[in-house]
N, CA, C and O atoms as CSV, one atom per row, in Angstrom:
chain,resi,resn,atom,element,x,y,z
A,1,UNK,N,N,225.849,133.313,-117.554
A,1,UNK,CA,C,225.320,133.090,-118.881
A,1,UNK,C,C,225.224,134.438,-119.585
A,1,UNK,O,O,224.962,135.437,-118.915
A,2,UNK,N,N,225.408,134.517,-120.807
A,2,UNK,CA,C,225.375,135.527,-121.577
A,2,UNK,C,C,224.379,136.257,-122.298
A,2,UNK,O,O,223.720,135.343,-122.793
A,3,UNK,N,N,223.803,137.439,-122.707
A,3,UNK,CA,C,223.162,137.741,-122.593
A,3,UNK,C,C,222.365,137.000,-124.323
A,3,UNK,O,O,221.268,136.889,-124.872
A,4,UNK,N,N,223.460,136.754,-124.495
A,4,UNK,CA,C,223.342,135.597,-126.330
A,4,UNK,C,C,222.872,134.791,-125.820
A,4,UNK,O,O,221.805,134.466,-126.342
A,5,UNK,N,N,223.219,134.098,-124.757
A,5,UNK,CA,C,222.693,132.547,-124.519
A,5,UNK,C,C,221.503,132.232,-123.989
A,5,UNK,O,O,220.869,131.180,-124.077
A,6,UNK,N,N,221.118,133.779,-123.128
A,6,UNK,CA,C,219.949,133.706,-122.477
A,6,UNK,C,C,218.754,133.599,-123.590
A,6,UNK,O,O,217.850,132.779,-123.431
A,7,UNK,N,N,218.798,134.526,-124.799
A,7,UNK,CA,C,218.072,134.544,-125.793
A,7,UNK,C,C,218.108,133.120,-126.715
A,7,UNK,O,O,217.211,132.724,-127.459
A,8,UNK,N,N,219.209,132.571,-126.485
A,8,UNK,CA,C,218.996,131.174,-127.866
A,8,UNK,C,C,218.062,130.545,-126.879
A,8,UNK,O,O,216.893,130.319,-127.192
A,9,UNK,N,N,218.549,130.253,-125.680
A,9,UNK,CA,C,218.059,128.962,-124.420
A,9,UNK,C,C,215.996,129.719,-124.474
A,9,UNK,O,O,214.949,129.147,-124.780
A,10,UNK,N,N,216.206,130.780,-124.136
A,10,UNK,CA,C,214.644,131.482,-124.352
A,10,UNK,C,C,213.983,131.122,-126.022
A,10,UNK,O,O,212.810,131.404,-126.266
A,11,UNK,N,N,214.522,130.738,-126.659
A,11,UNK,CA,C,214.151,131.063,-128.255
A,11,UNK,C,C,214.193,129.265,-128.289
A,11,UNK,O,O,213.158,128.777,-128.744
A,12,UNK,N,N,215.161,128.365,-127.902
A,12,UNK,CA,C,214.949,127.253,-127.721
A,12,UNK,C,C,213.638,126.662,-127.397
A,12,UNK,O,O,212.970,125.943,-128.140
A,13,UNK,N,N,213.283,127.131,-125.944
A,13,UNK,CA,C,212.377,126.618,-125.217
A,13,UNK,C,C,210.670,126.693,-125.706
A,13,UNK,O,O,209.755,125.893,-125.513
A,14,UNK,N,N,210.707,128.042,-126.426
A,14,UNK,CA,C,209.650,128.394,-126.706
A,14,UNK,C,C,209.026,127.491,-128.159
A,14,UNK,O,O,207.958,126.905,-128.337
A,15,UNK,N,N,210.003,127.658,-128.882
A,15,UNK,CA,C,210.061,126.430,-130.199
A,15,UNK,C,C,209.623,125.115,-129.467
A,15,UNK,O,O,208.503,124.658,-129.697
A,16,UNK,N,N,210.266,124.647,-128.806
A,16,UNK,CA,C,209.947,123.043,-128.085
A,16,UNK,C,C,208.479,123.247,-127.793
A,16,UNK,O,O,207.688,122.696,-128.558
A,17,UNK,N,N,208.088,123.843,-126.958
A,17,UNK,CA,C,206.895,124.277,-126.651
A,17,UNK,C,C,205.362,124.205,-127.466
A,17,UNK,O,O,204.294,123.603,-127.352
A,18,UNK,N,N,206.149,125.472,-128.566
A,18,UNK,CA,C,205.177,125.071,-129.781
A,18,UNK,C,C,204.971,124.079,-130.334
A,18,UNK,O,O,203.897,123.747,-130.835
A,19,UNK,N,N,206.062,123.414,-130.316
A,19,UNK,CA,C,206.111,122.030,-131.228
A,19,UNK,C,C,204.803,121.031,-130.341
A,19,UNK,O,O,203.794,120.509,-130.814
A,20,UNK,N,N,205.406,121.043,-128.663
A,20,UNK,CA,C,204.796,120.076,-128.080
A,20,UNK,C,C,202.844,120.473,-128.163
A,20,UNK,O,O,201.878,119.731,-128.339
A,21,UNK,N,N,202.943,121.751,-127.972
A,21,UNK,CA,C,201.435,122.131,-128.161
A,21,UNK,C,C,200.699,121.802,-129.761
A,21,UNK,O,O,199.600,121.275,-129.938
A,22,UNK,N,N,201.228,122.066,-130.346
A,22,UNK,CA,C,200.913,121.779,-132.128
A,22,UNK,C,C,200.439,120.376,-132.190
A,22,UNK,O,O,199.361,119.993,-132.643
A,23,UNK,N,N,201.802,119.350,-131.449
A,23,UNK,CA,C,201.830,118.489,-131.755
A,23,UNK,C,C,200.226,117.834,-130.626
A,23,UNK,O,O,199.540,116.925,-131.093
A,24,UNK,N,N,199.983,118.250,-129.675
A,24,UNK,CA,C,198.686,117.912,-129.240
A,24,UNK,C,C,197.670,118.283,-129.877
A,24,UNK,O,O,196.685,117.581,-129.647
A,25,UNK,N,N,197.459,119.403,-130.839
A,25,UNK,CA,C,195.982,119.897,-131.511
A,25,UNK,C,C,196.098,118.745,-132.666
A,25,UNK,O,O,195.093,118.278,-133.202
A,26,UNK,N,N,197.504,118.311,-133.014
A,26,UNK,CA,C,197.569,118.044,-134.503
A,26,UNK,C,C,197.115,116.287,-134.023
A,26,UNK,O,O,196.770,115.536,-134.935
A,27,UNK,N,N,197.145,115.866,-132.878
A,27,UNK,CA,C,196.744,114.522,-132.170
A,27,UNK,C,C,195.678,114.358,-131.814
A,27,UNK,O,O,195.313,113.194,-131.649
A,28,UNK,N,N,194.870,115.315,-131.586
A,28,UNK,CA,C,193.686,115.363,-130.972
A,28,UNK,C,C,192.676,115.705,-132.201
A,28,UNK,O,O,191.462,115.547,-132.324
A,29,UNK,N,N,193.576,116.187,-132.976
A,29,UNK,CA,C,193.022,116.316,-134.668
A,29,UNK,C,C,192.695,114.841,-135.303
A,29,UNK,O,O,191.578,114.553,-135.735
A,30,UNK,N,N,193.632,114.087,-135.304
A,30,UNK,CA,C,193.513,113.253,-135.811
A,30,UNK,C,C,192.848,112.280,-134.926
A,30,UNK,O,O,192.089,111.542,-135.555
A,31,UNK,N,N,192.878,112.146,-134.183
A,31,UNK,CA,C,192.107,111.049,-133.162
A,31,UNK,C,C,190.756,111.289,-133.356
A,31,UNK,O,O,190.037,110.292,-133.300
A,32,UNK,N,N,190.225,112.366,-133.572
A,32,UNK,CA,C,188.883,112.829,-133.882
A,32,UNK,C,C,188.496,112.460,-135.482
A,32,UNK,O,O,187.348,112.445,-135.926
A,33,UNK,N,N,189.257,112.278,-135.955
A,33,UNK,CA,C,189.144,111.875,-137.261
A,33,UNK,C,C,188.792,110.337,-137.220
A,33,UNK,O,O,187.703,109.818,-137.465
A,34,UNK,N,N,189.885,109.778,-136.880
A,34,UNK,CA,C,189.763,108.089,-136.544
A,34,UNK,C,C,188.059,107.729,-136.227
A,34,UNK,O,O,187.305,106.917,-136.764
A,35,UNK,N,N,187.835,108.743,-135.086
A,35,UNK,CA,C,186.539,108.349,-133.874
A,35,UNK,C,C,185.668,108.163,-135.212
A,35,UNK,O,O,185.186,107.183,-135.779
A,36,UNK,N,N,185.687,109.668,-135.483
A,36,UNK,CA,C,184.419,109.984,-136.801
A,36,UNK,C,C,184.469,109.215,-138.144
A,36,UNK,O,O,183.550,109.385,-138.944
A,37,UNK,N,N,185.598,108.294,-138.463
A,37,UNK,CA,C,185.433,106.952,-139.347
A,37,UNK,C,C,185.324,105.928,-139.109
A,37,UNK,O,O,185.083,104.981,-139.858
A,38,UNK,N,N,185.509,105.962,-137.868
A,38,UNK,CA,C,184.920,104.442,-136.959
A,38,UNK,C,C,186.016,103.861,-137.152
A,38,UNK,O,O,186.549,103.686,-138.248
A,39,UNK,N,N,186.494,103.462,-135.901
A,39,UNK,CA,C,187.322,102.522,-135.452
A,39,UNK,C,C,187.947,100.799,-136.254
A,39,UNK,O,O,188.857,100.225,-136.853
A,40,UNK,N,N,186.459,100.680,-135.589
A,40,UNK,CA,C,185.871,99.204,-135.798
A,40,UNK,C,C,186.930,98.100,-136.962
A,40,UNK,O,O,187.710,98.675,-137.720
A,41,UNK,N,N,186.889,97.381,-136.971
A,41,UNK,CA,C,187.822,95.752,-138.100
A,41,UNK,C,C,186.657,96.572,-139.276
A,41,UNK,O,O,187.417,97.213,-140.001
A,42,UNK,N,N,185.763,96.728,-139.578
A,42,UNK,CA,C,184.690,96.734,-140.834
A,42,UNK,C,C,185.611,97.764,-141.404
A,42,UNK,O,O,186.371,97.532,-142.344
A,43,UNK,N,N,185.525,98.725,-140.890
A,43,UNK,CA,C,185.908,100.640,-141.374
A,43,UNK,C,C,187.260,99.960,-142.100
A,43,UNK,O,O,187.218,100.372,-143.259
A,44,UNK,N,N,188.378,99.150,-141.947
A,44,UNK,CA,C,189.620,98.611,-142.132
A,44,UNK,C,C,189.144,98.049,-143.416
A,44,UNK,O,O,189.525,98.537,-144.480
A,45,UNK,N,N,188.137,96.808,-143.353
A,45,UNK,CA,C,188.196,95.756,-144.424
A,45,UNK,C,C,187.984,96.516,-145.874
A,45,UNK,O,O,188.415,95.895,-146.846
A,46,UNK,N,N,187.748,97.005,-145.968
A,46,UNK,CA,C,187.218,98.183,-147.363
A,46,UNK,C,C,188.262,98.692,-147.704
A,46,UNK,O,O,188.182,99.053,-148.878
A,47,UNK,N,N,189.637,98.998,-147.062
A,47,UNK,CA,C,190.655,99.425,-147.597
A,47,UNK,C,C,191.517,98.985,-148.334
A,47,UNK,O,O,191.858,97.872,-147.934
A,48,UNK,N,N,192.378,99.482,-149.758
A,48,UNK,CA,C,192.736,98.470,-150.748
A,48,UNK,C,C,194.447,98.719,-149.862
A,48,UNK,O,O,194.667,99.631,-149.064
A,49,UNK,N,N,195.467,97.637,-150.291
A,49,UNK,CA,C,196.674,97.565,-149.800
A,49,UNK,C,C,197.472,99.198,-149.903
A,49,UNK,O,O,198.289,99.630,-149.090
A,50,UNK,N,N,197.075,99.754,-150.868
A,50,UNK,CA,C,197.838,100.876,-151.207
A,50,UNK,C,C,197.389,101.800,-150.075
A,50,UNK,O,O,198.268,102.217,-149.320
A,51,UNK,N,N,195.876,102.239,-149.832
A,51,UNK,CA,C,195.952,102.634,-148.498
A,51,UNK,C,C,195.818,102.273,-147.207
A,51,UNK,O,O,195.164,102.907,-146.379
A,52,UNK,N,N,196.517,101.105,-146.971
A,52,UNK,CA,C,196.724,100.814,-145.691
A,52,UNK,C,C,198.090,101.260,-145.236
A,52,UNK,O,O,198.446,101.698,-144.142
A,53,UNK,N,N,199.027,100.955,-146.772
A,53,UNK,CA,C,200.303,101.714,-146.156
A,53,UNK,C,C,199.909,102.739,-146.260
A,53,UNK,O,O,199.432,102.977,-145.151
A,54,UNK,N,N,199.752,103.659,-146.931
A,54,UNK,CA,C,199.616,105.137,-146.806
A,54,UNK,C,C,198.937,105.472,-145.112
A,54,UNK,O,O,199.415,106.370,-144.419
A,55,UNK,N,N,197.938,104.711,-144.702
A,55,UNK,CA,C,197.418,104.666,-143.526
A,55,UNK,C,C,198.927,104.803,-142.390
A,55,UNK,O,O,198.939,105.693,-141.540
A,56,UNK,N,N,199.863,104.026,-142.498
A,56,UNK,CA,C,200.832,103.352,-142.221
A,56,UNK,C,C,201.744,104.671,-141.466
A,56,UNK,O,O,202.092,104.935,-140.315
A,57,UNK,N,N,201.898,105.298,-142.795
A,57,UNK,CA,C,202.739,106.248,-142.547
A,57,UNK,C,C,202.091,107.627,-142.187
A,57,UNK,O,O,202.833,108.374,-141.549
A,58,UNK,N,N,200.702,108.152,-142.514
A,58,UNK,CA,C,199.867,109.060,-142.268
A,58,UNK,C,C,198.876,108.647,-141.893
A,58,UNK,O,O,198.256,108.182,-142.850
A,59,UNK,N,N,198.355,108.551,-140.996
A,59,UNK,CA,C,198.517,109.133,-139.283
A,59,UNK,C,C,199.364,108.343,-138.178
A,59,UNK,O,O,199.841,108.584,-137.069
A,60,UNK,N,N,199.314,107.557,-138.835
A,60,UNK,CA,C,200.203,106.494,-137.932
A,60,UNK,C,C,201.656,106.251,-137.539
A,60,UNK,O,O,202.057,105.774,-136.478
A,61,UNK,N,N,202.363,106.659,-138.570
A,61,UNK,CA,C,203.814,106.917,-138.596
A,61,UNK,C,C,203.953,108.445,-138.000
A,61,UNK,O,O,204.983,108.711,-137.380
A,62,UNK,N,N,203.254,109.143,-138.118
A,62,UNK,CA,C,203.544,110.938,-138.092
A,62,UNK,C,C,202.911,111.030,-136.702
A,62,UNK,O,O,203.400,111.936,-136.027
A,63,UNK,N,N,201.864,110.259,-136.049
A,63,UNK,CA,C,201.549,110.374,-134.801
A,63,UNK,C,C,202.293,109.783,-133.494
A,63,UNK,O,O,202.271,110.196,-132.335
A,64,UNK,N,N,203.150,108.359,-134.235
A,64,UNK,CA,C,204.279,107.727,-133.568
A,64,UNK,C,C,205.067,109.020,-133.283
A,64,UNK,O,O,204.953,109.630,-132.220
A,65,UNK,N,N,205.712,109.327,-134.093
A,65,UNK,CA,C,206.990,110.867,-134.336
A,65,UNK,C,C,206.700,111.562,-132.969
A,65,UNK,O,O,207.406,111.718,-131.973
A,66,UNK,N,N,205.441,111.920,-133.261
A,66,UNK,CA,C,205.379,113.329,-132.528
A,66,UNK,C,C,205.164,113.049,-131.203
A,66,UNK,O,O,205.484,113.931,-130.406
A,67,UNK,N,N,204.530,111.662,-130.624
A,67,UNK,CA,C,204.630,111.471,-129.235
A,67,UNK,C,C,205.840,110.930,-128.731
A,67,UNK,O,O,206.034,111.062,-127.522
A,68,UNK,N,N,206.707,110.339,-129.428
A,68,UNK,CA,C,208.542,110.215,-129.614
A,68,UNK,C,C,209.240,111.600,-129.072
A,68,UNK,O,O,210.065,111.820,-128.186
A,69,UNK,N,N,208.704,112.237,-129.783
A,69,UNK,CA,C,209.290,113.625,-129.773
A,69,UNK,C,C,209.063,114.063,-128.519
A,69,UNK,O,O,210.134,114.592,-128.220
A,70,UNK,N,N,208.098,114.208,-127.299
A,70,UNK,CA,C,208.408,114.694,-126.438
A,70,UNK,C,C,209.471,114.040,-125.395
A,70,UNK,O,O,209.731,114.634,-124.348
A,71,UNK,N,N,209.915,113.124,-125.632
A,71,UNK,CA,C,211.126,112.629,-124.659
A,71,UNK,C,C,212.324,112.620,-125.410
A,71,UNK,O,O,213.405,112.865,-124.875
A,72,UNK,N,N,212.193,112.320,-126.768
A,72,UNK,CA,C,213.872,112.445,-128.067
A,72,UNK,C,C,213.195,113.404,-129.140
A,72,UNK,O,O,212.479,113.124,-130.102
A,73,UNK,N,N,213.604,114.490,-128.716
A,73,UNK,CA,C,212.971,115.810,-130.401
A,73,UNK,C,C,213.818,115.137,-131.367
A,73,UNK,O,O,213.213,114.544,-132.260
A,74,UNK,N,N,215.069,115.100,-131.385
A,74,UNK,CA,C,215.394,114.669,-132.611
A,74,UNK,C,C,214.848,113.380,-133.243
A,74,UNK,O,O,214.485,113.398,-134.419
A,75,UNK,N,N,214.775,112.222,-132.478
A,75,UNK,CA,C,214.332,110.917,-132.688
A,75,UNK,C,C,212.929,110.891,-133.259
A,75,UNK,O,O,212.669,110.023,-134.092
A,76,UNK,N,N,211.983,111.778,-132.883
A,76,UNK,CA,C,210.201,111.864,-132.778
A,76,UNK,C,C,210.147,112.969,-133.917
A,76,UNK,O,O,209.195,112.890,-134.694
A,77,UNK,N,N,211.275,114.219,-134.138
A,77,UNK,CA,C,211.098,115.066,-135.260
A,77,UNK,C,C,211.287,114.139,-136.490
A,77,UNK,O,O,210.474,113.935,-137.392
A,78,UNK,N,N,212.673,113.562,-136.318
A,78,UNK,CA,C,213.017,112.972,-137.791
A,78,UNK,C,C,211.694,112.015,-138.165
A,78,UNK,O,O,210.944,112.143,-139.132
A,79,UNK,N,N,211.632,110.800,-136.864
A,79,UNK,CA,C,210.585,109.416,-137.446
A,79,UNK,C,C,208.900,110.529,-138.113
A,79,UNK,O,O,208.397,110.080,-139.144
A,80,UNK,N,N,208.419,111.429,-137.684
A,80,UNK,CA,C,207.139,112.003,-138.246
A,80,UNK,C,C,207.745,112.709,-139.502
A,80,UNK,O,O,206.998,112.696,-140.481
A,81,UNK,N,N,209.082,113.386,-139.681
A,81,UNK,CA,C,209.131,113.994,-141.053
A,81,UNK,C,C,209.471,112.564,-141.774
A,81,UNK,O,O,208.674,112.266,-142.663
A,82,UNK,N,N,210.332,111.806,-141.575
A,82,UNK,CA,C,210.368,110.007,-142.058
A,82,UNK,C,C,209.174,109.867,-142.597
A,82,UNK,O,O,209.313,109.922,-143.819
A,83,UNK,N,N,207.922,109.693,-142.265
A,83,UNK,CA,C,206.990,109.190,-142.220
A,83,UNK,C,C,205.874,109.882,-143.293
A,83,UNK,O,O,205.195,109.322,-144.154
A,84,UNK,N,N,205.943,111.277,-142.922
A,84,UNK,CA,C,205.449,112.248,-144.108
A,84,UNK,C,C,206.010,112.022,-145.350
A,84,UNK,O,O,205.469,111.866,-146.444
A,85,UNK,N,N,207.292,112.027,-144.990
A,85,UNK,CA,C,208.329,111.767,-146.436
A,85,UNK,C,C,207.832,110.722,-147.413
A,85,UNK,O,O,207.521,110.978,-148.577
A,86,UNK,N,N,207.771,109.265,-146.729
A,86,UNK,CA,C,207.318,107.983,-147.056
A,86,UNK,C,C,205.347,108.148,-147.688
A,86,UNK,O,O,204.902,107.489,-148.628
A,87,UNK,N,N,204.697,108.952,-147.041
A,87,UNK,CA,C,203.347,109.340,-147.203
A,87,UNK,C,C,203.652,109.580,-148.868
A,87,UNK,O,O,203.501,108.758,-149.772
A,88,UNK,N,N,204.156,111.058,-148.964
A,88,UNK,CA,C,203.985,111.675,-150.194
A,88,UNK,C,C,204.724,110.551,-150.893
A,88,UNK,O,O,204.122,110.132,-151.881
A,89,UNK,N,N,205.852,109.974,-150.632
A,89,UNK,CA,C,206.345,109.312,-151.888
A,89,UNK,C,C,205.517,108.118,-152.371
A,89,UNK,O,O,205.423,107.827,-153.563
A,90,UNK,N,N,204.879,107.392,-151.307
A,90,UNK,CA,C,204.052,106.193,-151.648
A,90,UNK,C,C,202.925,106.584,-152.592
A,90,UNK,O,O,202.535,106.084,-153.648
A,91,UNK,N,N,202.535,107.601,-151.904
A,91,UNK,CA,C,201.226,108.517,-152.746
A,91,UNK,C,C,201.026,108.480,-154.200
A,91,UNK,O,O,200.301,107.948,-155.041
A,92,UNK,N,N,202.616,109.798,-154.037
A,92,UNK,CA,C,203.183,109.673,-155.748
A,92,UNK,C,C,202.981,108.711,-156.617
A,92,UNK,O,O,202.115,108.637,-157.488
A,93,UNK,N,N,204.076,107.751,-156.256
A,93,UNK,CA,C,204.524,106.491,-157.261
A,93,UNK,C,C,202.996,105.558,-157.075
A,93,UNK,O,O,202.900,104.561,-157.791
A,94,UNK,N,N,201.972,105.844,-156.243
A,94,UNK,CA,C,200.825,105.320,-156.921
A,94,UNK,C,C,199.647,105.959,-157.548
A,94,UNK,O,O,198.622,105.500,-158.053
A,95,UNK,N,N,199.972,106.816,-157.417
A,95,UNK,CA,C,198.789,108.018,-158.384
A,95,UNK,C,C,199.635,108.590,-159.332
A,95,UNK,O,O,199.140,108.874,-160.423
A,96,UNK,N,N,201.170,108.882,-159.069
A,96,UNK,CA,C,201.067,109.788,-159.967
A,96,UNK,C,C,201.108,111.441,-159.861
A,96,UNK,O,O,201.292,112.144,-160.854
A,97,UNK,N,N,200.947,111.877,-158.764
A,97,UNK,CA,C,200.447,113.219,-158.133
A,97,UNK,C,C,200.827,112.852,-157.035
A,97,UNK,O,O,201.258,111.772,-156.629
A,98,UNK,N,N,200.552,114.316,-156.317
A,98,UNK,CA,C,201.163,114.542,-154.748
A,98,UNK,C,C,199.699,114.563,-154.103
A,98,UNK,O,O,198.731,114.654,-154.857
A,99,UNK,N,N,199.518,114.478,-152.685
A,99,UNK,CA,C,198.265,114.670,-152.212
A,99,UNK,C,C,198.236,116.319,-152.138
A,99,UNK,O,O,199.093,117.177,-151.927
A,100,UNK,N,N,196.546,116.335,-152.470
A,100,UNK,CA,C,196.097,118.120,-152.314
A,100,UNK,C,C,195.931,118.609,-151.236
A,100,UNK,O,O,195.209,118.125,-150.364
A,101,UNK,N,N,196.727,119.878,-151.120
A,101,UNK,CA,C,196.356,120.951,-150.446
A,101,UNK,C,C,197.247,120.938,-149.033
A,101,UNK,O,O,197.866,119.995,-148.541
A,102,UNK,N,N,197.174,121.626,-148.788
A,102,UNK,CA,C,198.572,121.683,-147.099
A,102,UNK,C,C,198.569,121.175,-146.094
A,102,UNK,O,O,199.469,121.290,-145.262
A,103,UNK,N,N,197.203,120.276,-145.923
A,103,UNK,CA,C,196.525,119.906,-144.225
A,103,UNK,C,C,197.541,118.745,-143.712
A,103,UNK,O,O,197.618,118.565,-142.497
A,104,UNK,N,N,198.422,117.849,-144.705
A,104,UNK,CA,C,199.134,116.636,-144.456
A,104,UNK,C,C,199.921,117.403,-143.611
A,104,UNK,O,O,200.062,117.289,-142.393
A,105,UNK,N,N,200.669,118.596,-144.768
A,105,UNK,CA,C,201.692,119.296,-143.995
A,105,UNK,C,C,201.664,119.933,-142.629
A,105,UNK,O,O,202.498,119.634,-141.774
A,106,UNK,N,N,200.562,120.941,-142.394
A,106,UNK,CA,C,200.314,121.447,-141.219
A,106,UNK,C,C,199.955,120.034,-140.181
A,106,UNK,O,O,200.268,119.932,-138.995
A,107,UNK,N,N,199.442,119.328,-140.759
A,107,UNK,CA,C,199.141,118.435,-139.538
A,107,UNK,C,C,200.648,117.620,-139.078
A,107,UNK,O,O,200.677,116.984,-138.023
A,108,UNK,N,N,201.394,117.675,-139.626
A,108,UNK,CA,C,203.103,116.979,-139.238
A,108,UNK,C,C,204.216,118.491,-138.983
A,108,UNK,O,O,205.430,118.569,-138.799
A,109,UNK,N,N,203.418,119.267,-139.053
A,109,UNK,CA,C,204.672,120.557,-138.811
A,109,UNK,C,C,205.516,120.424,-137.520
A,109,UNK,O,O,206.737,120.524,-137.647
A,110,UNK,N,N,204.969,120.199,-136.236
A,110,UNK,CA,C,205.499,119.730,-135.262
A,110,UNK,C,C,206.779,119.061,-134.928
A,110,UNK,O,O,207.542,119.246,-133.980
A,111,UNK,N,N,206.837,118.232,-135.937
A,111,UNK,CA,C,208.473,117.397,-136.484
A,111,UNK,C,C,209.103,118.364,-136.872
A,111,UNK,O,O,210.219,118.406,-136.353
A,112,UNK,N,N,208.832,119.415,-137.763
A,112,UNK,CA,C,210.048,120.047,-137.915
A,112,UNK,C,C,210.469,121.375,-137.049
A,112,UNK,O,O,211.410,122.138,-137.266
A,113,UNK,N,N,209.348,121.427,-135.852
A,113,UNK,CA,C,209.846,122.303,-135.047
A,113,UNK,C,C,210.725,121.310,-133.667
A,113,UNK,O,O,211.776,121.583,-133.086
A,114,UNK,N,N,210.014,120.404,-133.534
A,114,UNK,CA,C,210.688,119.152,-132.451
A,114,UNK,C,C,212.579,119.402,-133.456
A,114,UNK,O,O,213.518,119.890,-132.828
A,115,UNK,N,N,212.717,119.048,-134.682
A,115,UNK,CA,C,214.338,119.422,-135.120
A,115,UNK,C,C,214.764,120.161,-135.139
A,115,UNK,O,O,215.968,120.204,-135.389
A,116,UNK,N,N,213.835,121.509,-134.814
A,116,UNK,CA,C,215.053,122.593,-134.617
A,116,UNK,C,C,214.538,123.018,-133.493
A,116,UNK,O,O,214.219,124.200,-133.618
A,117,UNK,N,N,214.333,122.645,-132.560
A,117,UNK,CA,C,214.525,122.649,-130.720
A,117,UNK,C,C,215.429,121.815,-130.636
A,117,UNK,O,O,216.363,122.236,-129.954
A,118,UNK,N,N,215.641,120.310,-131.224
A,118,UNK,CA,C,216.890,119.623,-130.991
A,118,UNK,C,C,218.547,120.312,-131.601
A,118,UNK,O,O,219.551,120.252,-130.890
A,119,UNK,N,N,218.555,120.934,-133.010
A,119,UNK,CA,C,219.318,121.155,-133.253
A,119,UNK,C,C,219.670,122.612,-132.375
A,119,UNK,O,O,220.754,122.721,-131.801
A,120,UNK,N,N,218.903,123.430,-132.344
A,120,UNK,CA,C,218.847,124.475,-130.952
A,120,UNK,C,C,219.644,124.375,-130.045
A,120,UNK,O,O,220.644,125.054,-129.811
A,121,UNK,N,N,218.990,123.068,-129.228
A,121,UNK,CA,C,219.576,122.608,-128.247
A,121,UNK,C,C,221.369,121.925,-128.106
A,121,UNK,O,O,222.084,121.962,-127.105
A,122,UNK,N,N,221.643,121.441,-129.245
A,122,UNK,CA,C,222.343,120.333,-129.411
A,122,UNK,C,C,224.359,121.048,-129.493
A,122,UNK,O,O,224.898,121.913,-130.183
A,123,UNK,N,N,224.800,120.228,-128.542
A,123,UNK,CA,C,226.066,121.174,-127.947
A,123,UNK,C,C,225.734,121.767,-126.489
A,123,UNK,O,O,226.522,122.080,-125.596
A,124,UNK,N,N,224.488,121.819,-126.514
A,124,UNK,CA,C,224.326,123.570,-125.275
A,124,UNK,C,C,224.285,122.613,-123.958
A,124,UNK,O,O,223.636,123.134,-123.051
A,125,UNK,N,N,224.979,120.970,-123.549
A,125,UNK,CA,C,224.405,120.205,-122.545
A,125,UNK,C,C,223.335,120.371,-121.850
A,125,UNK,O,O,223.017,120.717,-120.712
A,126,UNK,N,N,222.705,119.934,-123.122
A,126,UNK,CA,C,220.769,119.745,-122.662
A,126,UNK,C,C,220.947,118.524,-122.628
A,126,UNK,O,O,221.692,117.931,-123.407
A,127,UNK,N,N,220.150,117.879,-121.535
A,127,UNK,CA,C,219.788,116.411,-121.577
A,127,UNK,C,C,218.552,116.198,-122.300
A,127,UNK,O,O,218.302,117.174,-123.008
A,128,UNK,N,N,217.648,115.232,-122.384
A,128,UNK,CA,C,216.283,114.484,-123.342
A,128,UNK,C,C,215.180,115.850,-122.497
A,128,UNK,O,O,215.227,116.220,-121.323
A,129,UNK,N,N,214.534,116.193,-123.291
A,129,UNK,CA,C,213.479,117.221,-122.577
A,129,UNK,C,C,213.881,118.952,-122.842
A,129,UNK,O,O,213.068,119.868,-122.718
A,130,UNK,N,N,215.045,119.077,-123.154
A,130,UNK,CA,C,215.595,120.404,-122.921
A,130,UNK,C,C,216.252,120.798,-121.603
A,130,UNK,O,O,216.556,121.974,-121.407
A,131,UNK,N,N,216.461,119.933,-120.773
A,131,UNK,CA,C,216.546,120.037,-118.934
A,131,UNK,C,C,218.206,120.002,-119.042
A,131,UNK,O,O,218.706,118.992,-119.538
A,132,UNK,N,N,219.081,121.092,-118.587
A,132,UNK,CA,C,220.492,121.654,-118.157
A,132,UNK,C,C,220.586,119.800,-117.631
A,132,UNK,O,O,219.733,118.983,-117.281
A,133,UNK,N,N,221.664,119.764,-117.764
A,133,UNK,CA,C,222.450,118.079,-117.284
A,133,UNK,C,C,223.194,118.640,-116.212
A,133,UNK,O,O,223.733,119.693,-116.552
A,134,UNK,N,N,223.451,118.248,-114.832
A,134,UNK,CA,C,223.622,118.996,-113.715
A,134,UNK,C,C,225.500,118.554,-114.344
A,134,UNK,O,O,225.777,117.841,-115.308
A,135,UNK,N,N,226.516,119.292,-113.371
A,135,UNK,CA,C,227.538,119.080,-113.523
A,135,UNK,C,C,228.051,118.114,-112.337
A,135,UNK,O,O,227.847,118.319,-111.140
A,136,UNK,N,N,228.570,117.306,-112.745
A,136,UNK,CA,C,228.994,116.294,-110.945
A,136,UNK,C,C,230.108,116.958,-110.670
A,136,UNK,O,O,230.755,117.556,-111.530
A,137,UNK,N,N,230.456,116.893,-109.283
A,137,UNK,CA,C,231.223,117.903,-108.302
A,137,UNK,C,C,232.975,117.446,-108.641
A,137,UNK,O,O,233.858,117.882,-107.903
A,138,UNK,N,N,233.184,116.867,-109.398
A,138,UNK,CA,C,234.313,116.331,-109.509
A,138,UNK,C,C,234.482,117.144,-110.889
A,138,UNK,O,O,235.655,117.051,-111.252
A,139,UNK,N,N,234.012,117.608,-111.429
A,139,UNK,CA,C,234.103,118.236,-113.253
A,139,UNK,C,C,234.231,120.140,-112.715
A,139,UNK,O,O,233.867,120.896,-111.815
A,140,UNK,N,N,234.776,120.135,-113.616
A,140,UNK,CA,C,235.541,121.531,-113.645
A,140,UNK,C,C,234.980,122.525,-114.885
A,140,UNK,O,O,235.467,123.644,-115.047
């Protein structure tokens, strides 16, 4: 291996990494959020249709993504940036405005490091995980 490759495969891994760690504060973020609005059918019934989808896609769509993402980065990056995407646009076209301030974003950043550990990866015969795909003894 080359001394190029050693550095992308090192520069790869470490990205995945972050992503997967982010993506646990940014889960454990939100799960703490859930706890502290209460769970419960009541905490739900009070919500008007507009934010249930928004519910839909933020935290719920972006938390799908990112636990996706540790077995398919590309599959778990795209569905949480999908999902953010769908957030702000639903948002928009019902307010009018974007939601304030960066926390949506930082809390889904993870997706876009899960896509570029996949695109990183992608060519370099990585199997699901980042893990070398062994060569069978018959391949040259």
């Amino acid at each position: 291996m080359t001394t190029a490759a050693v550095k992308a495969d090192s520069s790869a891994r470490t990205i995945r990494w972050a992503a997967r760690i982010w993506s646990l504060l940014s889960l454990g973020f939100l799960l703490l959020m859930f706890i502290g609005e209460g769970l419960g059918s009541a905490s739900w019934a009070g919500l008007s249709r507009r934010e249930i989808i928004l519910m839909l896609f933020f935290p719920l769509g972006v938390s799908l993504g990112m636990l996706l993402a540790w077995l398919w980065e590309g599959l778990g990056g795209a569905f949480t940036l999908a999902s953010l995407a769908a957030f702000y646009t639903v948002h928009y076209l019902s307010t009018g405005r974007f939601p304030g301030g960066p926390w949506f974003m930082i809390v889904a950043a993870p997706g876009f490091l899960f896509l570029l550990s996949r695109l990183l990866n992608a060519g370099r015969g990585r199997a699901r995980g980042g893990r070398p795909v062994p060569r069978s003894a018959g391949r040259h």
